[in-house]
C-alpha positions in Angstrom: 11.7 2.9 14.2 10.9 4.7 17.5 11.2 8.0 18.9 10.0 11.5 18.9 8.4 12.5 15.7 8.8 8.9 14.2 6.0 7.0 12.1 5.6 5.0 14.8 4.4 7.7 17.9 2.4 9.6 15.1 0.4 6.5 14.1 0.0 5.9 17.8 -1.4 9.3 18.4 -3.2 9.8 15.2 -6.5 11.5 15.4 -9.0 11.3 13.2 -8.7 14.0 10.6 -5.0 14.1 10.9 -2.6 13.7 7.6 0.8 12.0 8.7 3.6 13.9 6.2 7.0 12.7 5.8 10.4 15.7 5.7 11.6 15.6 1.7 14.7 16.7 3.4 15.3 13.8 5.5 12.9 10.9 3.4 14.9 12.4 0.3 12.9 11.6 -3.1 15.7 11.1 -5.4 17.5 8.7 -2.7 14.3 7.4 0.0 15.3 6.3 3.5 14.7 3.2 5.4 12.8 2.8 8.1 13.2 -1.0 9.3 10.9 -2.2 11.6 11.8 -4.4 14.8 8.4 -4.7 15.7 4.5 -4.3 14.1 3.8 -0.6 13.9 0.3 0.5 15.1 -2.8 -0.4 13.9 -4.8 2.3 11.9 -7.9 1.9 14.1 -9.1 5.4 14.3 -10.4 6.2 10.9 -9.9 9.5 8.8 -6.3 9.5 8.7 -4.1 10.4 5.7 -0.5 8.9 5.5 1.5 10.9 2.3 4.4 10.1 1.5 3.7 11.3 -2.1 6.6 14.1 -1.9 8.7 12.2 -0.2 11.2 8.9 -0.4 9.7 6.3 2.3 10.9 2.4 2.2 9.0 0.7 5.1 11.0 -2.5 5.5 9.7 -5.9 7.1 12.7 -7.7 7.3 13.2 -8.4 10.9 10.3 -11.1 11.0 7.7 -8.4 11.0 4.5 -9.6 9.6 2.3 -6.6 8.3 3.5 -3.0 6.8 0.8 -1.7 7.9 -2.8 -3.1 9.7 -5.8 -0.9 8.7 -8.7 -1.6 11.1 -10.7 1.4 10.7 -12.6 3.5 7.7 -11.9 6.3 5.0 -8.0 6.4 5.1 -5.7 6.7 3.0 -2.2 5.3 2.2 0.4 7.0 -0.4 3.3 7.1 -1.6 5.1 4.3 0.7 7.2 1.3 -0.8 6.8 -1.9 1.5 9.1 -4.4 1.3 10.5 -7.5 3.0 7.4 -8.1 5.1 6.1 -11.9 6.5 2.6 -11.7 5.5 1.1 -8.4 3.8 2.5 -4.8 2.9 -1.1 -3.0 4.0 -3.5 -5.6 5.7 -7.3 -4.2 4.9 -9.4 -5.9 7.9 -12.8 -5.7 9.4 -14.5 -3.2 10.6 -12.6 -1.1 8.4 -13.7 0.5 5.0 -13.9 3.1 2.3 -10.0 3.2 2.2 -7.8 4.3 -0.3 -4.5 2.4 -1.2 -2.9 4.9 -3.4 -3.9 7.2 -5.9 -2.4 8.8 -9.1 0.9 7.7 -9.4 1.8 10.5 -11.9 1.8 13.5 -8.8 3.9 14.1 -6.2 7.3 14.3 -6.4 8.1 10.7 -4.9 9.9 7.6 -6.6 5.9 6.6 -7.2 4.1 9.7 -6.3 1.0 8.8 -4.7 0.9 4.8 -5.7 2.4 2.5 -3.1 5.3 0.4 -4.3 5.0 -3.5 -2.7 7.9 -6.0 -3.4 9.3 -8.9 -1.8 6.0 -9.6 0.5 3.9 -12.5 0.8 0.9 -10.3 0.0 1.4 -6.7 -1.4 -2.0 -5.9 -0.2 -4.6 -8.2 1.6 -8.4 -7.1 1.8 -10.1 -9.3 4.5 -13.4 -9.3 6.0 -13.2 -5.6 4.6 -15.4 -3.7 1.6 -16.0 -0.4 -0.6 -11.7 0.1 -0.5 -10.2 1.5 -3.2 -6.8 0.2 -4.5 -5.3 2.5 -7.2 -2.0 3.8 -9.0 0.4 1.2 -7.2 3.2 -0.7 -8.2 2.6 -4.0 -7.1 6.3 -6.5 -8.0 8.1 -4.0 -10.2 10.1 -0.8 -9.3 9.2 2.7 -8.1 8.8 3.8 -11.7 7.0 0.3 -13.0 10.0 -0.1 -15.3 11.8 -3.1 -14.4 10.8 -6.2 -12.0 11.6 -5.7 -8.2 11.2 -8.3 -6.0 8.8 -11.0 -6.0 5.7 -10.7 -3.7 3.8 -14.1 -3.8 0.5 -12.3 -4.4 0.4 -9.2 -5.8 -3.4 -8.1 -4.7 -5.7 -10.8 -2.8 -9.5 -10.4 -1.4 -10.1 -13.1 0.9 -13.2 -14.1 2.9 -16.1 -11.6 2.7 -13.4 -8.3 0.7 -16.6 -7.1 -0.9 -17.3 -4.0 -3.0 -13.8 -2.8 -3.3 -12.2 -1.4 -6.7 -8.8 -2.4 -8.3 -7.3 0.5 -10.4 -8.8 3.7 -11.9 -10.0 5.8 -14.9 -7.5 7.9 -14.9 -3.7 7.1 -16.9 -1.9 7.5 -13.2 -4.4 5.4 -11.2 -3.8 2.2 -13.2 -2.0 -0.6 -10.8 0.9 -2.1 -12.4 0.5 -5.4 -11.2 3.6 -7.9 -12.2 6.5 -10.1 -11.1 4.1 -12.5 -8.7 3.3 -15.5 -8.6 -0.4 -14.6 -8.5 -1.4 -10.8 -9.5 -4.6 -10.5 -8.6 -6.1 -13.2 -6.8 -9.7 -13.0 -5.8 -9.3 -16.3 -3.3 -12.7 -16.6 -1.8 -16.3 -17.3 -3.1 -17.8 -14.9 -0.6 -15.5 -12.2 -2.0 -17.5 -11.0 -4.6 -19.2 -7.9 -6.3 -15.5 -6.5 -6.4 -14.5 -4.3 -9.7 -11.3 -5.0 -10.9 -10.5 -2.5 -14.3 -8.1 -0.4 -15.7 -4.8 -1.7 -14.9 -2.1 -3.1 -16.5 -1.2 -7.0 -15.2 1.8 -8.5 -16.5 3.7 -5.8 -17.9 5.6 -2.3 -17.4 4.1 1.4 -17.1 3.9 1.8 -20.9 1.4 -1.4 -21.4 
């Protein structure tokens, strides 16, 4: 959770520009390690930076009380390949002033559990988009598995855009950038009337990978 060469100090000295990678020989694919959190990590509040966990086995884990994953506050990042569990409130917070984000991306490369799609179970909120427009959410698992095989743990919401999450896209052309949205209460939940010319297409809600 802390340390030299941790998540934690390279989020805190993050530079825009910079892409935060993750050792496949110590974040194993085939067996992903744990990194429990006692406390919120930093906020992404520089813009530009890339966090890839897409070749890599990453479990960010909330269960310690910790509210958010991870707090974007900034523009044009991008998030892959991460599974967030166990957290209060969200997996990835979206919040003003921050946009043009990506929240995944094809889920068929890398050589991760998920390759570049997120995987969000047992949250309040897999992801929340607040105050926050023209993100792009795509190729996650949101309440099943890795794989999008079976259930994992239940996230109240899978997806929600509250007050003023404008312009943002849910899932992709592409086979891999489809969100596999099941096993919440609420999938997709568009919860505000000011959250509106949002695009939501191209994924599959309420069922496995295969449809």
């Amino acid at each position: 959770d802390s340390g030299t060469g941790t998540l934690r100090e390279c989020l805190g000295q993050s530079i825009a520009g910079e892409t935060i990678l993750f050792d496949p020989e110590i974040f194993l694919p085939q067996k992903p390690a744990t990194i429990t959190l006692e406390n919120p990590l930093p906020d992404l509040d520089d813009g530009s930076v890339t966090v890839d966990a897409s070749n890599a086995g990453v479990i960010l884990d909330g269960q310690q009380q910790v509210s958010s994953g991870l707090r974007i506050t900034s523009s044009y990042n991008t998030i892959m390949g991460i599974q967030f569990i166990n957290f209060t409130m969200d997996g990835i917070t979206l919040e003003f002033p921050g946009q043009y984000n990506q929240i995944g991306g094809d889920h068929f490369l890398g050589n991760g559990p998920s390759g570049q799609g997120n995987v969000f179970t047992g949250n309040t909120n897999g992801i929340r988009v607040l105050y926050s427009r023209f993100n792009t959410i795509k190729g996650n698992f949101v309440g099943t598995n890795a794989k999008g095989t079976e259930a994992g743990r239940l996230n109240s919401i899978g997806i929600v855009l509250n007050n003023f999450a404008t312009h943002n896209t849910i899932g992709g052309a592409a086979a891999g950038e489809k969100n596999i949205v099941s096993n919440n209460d609420r999938g997709i939940d568009i919860a505000s009337n000011s959250a509106t010319n949002n695009i939501v297409a191209g994924n599959y809600i309420g069922t496995d990978v295969t449809g």
